[in-house]
C-alpha positions in Angstrom: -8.7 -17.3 -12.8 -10.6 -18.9 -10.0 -8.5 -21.4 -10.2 -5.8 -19.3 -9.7 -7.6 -17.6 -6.9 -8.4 -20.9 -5.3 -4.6 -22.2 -5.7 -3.5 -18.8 -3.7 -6.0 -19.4 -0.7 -5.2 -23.0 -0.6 -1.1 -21.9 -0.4 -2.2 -18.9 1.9 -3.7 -21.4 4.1 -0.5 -24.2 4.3 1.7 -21.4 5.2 -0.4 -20.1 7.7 -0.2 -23.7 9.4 3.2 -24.2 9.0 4.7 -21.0 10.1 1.7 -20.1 13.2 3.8 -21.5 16.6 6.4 -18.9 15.0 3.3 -16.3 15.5 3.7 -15.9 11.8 1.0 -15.6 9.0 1.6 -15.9 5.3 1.2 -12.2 4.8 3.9 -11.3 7.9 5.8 -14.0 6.6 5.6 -12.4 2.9 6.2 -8.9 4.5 9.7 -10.4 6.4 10.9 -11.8 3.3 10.0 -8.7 1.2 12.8 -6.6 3.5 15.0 -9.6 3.6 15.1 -9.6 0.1 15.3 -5.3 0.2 18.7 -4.4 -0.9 18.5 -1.9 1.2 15.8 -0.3 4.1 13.0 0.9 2.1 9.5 2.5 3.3 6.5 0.3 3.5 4.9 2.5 0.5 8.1 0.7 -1.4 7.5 -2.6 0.5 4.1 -2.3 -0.9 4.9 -1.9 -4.3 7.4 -4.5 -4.1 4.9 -7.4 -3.2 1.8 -5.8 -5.4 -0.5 -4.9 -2.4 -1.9 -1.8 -0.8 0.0 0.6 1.3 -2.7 0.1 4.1 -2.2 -3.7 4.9 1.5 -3.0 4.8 1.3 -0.3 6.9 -0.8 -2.4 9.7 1.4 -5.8 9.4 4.7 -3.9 9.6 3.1 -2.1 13.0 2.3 -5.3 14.6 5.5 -6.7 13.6 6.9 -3.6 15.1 5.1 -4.2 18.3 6.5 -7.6 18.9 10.0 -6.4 17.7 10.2 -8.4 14.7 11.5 -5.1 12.6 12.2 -1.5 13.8 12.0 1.7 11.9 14.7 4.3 10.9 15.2 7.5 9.6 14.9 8.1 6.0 16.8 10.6 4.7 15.2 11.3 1.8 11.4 11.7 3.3 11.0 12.8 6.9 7.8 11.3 7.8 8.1 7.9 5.7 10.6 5.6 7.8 12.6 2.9 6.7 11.7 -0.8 7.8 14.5 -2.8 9.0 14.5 -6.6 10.5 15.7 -6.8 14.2 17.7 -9.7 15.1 14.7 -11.4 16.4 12.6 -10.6 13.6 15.8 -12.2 11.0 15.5 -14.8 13.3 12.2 -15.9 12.6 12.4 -14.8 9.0 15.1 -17.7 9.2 13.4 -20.5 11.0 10.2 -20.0 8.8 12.5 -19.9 5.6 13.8 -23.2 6.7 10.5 -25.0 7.1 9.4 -23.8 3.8 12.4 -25.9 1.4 10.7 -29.5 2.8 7.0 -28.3 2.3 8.3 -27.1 -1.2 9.8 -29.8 -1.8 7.4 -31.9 -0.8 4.4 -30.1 -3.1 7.0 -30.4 -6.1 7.3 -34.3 -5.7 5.9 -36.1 -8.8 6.1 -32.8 -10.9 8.5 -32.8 -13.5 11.3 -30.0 -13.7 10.1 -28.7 -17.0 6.7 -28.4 -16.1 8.2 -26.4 -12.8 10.3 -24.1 -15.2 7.5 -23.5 -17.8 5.0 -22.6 -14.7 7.3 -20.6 -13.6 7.7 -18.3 -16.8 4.1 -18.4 -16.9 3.2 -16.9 -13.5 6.2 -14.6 -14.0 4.6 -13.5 -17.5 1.2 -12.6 -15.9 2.8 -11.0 -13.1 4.7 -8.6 -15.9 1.0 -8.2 -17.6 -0.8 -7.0 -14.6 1.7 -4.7 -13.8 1.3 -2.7 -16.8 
């Protein structure tokens, strides 16, 4: 596990530096990609849930996102008081120029690591993630 907790500061850390002249972090940049990927608007308590963190540190990066018009909020019909998050154009914007940056740095971390090994990492990461959830 501390492995695993040192791999995850280490990856925090790279995306930080590569998206920051975008004023982006790794956790804004997580919370953009966690609407992108909405299929629809969703409140932040469901954005939340979505990326396995607390309500509260959604709740203060979506507001500073909102202050520099990177997504707005609209009504939700179903709950008066908890708003859906949308992107604004600027906001997909940004989404897009960090999303671009990311498939060379990917890339580049992935050289010399066989396919298989990918794949099988993958299953295993996505097998945790299932076993923490419950």
């Amino acid at each position: 596990m501390l492995d695993l907790f040192k791999l995850n500061s280490r990856v925090l850390t790279a995306g930080d530096r590569l998206v920051a002249d975008l004023g982006m972090t790794s956790s804004r940049w997580q919370v953009l990609g966690t609407i992108m990927a909405s299929e629809q608007p969703q409140p932040v308590s469901w954005l939340a849930r979505d990326m396995g963190v607390s309500r509260q540190n959604v709740q203060r990066i979506v507001n500073d996102l909102a202050k520099e018009d990177l997504v707005a909020f609209e009504p939700n019909p179903h709950h008066q008081r908890a708003h859906l998050v949308v992107l604004t154009a600027k906001g997909q914007q940004i989404f897009h120029e960090a999303d671009q940056r990311q498939t060379p740095w990917v890339n580049a971390l992935a050289e010399g690591i066989a396919l298989e090994d990918i794949q099988a990492m993958h299953r295993v990461i996505m097998t945790l993630a299932e076993k923490l959830e419950e």
